[in-house]
NUMARTOR-90107 format. One record per atom (N, C-alpha, C): residue number from 0; residue in one letter; atom name; x, y, z. Coordinates in steps of 0.02 Angstrom, whole numbers. Example, Ala and Ser with C-alpha at 12.3 -4.5 7.8 and 13.67 -1.06 7.14 Angstrom:
<pts>
+-----+------+------+--------+--------+--------+
|  nr | rest | atom |     c1 |     c2 |     c3 |
+-----+------+------+--------+--------+--------+
|   0 |    A |    N |    660 |   -284 |    390 |
|   0 |    A |   CA |    615 |   -225 |    390 |
|   0 |    A |    C |    660 |   -165 |    390 |
|   1 |    S |    N |    642 |   -112 |    354 |
|   1 |    S |   CA |    684 |    -53 |    357 |
|   1 |    S |    C |    645 |      2 |    394 |
+-----+------+------+--------+--------+--------+
</pts>
This chain:
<pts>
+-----+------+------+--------+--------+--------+
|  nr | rest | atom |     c1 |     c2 |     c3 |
+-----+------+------+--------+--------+--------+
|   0 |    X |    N |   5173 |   3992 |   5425 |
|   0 |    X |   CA |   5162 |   3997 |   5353 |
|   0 |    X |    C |   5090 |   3977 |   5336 |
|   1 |    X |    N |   5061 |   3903 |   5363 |
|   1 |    X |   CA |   5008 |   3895 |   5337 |
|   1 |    X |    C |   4932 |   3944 |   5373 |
|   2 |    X |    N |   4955 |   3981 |   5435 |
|   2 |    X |   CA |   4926 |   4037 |   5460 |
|   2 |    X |    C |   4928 |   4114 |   5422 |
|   3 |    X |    N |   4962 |   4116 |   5397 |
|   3 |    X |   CA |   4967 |   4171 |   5326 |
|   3 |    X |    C |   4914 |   4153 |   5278 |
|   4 |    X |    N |   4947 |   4092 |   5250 |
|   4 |    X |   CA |   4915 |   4069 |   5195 |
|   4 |    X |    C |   4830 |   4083 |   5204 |
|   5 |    X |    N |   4807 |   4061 |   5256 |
|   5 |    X |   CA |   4738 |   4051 |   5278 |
|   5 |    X |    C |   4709 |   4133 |   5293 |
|   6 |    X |    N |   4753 |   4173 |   5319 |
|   6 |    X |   CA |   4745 |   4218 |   5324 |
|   6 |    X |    C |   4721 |   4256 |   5241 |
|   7 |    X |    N |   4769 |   4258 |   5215 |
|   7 |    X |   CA |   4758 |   4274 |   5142 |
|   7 |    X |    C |   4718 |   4251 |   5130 |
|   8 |    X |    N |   4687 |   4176 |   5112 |
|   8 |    X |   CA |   4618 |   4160 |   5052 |
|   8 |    X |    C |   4561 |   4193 |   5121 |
|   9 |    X |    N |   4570 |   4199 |   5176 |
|   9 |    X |   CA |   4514 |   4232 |   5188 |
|   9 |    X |    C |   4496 |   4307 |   5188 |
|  10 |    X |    N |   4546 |   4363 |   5169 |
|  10 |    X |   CA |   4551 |   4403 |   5128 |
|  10 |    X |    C |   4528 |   4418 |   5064 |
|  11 |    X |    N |   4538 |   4363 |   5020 |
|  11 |    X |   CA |   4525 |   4361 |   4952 |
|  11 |    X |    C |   4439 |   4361 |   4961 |
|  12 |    X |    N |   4420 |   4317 |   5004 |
|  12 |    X |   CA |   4346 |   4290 |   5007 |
|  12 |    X |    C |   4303 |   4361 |   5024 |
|  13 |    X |    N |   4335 |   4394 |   5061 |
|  13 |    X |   CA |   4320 |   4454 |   5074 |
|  13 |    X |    C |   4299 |   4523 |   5047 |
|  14 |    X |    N |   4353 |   4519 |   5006 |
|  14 |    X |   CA |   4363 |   4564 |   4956 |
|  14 |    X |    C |   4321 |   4566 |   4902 |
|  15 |    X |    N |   4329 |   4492 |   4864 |
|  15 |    X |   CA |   4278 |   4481 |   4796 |
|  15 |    X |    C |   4223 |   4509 |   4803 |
|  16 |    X |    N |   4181 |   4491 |   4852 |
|  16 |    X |   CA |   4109 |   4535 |   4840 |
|  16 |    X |    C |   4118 |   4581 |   4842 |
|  17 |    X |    N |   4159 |   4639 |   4864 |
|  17 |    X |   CA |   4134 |   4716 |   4856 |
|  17 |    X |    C |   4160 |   4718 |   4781 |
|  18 |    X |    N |   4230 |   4683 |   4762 |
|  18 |    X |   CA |   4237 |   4678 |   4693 |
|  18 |    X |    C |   4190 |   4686 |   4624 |
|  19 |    X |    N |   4142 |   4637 |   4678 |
|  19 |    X |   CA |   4078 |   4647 |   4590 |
|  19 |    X |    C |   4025 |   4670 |   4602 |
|  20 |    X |    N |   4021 |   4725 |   4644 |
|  20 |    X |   CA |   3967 |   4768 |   4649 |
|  20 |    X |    C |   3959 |   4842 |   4629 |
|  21 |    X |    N |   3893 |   4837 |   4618 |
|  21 |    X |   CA |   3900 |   4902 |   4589 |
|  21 |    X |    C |   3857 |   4955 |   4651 |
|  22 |    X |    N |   3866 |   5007 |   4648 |
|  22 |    X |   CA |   3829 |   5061 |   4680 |
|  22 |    X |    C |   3798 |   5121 |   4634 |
|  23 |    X |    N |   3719 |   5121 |   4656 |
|  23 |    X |   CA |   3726 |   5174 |   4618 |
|  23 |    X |    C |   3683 |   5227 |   4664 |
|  24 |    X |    N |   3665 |   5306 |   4659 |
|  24 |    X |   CA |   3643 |   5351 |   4711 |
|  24 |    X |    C |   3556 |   5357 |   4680 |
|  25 |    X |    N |   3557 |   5349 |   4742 |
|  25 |    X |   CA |   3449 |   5347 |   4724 |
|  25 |    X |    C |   3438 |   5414 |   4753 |
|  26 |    X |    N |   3470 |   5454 |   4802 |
|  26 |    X |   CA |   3445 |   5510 |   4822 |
|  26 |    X |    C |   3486 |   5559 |   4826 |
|  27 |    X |    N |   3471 |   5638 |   4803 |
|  27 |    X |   CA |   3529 |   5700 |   4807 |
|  27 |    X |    C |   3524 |   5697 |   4891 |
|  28 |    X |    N |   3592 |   5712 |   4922 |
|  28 |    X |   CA |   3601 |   5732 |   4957 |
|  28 |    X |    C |   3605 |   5814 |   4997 |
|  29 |    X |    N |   3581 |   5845 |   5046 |
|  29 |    X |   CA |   3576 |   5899 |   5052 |
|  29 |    X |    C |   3620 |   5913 |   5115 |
|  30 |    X |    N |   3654 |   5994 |   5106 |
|  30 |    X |   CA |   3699 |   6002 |   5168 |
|  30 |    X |    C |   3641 |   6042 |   5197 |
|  31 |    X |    N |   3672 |   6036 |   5265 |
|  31 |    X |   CA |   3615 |   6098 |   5312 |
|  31 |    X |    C |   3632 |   6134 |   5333 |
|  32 |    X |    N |   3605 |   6205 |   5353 |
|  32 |    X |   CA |   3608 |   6265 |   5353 |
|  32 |    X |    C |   3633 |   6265 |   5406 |
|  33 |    X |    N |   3697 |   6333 |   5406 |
|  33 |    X |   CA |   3753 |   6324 |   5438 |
|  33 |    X |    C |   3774 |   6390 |   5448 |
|  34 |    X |    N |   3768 |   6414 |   5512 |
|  34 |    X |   CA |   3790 |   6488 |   5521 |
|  34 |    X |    C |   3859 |   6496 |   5563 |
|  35 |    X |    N |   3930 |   6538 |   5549 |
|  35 |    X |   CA |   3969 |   6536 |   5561 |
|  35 |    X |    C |   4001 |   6607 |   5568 |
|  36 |    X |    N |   4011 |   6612 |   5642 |
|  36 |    X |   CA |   4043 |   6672 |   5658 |
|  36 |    X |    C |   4104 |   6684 |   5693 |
|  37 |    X |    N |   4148 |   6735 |   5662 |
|  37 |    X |   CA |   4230 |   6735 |   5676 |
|  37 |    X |    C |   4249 |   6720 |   5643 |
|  38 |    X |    N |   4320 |   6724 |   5620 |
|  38 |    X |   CA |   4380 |   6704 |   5588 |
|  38 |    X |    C |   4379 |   6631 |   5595 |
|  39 |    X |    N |   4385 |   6587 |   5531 |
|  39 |    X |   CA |   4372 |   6523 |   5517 |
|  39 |    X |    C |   4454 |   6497 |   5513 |
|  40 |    X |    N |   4488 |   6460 |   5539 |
|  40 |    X |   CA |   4567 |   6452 |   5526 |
|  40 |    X |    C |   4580 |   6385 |   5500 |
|  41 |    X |    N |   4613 |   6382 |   5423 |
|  41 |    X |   CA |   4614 |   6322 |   5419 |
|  41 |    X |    C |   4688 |   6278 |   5444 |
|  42 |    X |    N |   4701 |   6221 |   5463 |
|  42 |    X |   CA |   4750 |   6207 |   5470 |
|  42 |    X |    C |   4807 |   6212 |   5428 |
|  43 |    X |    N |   4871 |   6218 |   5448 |
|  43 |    X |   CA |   4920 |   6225 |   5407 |
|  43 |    X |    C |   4974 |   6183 |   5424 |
|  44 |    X |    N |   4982 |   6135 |   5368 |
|  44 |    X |   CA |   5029 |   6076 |   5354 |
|  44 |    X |    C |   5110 |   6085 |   5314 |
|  45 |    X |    N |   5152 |   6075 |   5357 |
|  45 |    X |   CA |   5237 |   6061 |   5339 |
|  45 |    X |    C |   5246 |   6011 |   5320 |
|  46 |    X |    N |   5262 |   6000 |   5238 |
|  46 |    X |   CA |   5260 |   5926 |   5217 |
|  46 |    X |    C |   5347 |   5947 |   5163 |
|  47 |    X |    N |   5383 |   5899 |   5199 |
|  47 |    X |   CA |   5422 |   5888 |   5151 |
|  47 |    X |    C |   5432 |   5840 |   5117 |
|  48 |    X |    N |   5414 |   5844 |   5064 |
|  48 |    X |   CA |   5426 |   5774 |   4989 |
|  48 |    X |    C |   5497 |   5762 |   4971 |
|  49 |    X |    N |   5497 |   5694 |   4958 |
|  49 |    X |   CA |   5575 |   5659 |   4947 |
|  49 |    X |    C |   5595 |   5700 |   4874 |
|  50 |    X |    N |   5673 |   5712 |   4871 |
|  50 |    X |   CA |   5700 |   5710 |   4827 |
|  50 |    X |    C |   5700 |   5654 |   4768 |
|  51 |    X |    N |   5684 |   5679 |   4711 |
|  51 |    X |   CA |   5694 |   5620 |   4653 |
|  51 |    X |    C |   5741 |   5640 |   4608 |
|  52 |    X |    N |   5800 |   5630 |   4584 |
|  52 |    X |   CA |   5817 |   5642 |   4518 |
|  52 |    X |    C |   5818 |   5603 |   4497 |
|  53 |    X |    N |   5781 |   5633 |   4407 |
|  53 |    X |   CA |   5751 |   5585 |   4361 |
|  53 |    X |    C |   5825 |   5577 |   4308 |
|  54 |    X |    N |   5839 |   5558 |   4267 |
|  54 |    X |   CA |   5912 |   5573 |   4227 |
|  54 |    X |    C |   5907 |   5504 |   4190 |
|  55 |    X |    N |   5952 |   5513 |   4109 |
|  55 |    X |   CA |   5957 |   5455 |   4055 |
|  55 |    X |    C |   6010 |   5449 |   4075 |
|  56 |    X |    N |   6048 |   5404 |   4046 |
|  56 |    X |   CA |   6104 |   5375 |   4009 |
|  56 |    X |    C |   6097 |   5327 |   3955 |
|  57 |    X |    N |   6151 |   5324 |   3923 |
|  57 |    X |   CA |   6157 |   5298 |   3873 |
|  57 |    X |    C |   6224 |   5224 |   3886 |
|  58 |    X |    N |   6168 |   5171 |   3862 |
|  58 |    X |   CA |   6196 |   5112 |   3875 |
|  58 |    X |    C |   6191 |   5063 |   3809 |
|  59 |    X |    N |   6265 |   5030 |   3825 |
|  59 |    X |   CA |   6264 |   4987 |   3750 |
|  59 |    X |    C |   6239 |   4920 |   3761 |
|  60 |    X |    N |   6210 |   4874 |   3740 |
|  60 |    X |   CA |   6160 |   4815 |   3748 |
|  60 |    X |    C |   6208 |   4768 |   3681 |
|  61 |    X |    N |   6208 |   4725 |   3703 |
|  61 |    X |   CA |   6244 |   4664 |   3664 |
|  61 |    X |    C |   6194 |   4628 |   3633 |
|  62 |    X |    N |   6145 |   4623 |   3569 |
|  62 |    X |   CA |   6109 |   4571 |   3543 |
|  62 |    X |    C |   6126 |   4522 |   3497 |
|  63 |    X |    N |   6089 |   4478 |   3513 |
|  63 |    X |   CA |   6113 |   4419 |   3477 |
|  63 |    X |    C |   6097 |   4404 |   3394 |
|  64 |    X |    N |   6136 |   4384 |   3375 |
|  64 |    X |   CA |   6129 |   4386 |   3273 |
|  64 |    X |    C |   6087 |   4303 |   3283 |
|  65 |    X |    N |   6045 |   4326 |   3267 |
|  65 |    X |   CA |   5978 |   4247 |   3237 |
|  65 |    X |    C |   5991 |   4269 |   3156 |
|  66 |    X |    N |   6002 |   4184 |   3145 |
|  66 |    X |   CA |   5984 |   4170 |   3062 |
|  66 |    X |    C |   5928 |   4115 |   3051 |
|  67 |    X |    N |   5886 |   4135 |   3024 |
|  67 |    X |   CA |   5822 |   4098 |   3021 |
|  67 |    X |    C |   5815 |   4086 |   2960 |
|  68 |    X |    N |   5830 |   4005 |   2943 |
|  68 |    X |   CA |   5825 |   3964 |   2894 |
|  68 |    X |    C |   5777 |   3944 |   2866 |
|  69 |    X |    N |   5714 |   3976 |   2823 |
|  69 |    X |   CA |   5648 |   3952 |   2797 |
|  69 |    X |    C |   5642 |   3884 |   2773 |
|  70 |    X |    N |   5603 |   3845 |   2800 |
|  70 |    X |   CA |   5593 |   3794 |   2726 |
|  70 |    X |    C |   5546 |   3831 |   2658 |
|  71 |    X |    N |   5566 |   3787 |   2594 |
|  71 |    X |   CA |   5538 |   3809 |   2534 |
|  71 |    X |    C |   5465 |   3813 |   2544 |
|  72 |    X |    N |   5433 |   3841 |   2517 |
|  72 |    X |   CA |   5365 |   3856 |   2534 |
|  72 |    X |    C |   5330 |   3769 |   2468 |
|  73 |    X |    N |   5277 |   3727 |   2485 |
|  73 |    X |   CA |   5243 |   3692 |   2453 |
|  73 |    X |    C |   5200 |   3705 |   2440 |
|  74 |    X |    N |   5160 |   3697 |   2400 |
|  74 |    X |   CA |   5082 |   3726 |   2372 |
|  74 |    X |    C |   5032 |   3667 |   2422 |
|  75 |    X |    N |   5004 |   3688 |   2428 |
|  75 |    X |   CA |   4951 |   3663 |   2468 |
|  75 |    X |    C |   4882 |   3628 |   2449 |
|  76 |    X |    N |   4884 |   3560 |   2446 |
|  76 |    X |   CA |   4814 |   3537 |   2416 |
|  76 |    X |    C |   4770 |   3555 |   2438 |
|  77 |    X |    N |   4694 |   3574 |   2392 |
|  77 |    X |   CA |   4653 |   3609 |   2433 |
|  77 |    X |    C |   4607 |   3533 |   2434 |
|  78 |    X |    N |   4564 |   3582 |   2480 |
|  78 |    X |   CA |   4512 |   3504 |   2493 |
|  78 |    X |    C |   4461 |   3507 |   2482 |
|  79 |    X |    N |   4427 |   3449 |   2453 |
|  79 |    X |   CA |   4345 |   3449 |   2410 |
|  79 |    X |    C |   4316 |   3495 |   2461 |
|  80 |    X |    N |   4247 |   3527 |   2440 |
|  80 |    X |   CA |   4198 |   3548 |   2471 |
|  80 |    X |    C |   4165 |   3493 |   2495 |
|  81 |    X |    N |   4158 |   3521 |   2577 |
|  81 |    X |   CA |   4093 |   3459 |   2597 |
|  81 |    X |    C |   4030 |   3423 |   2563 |
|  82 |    X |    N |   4010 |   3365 |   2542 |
|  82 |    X |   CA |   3962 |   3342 |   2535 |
|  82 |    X |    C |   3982 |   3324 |   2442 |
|  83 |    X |    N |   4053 |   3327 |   2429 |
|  83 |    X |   CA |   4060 |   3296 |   2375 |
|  83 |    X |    C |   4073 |   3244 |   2352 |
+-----+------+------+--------+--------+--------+
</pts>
């Protein structure tokens, strides 16, 4: 446990600096000239994605009755202005 633990804050310590940095690009980048002969084939991927069904129902919720008892409202003394 306390090998986790240690593990983690030295993670955290890790992390923070790229956290508050910024990057920004000082130079365009250029591709280079590129000659290509024959039939180019791109790969082809079989992906099957999970089933989701999305669906409502309708459910009854029991809330609770609050009675909220005000006190009378009092007028409020106001108070001198400073320096009187």
């Amino acid at each position: 446990m306390k090998n986790q633990l240690i593990t983690l804050l030295c993670l955290a310590f890790l992390v923070l600096p790229l956290a508050g940095c910024t990057v920004e690009q000082t130079d365009e980048g250029e591709l280079p000239d590129v000659e290509v002969e024959g039939e180019v084939e791109l790969p082809e991927y079989d992906v099957d994605a999970a089933d989701v069904e999305i669906g409502t129902e309708t459910r009854e919720i029991e809330v609770p009755d609050i009675d909220i008892e005000m006190p009378e409202d009092e007028p409020e003394e106001e108070e001198p202005p400073p320096g009187s």
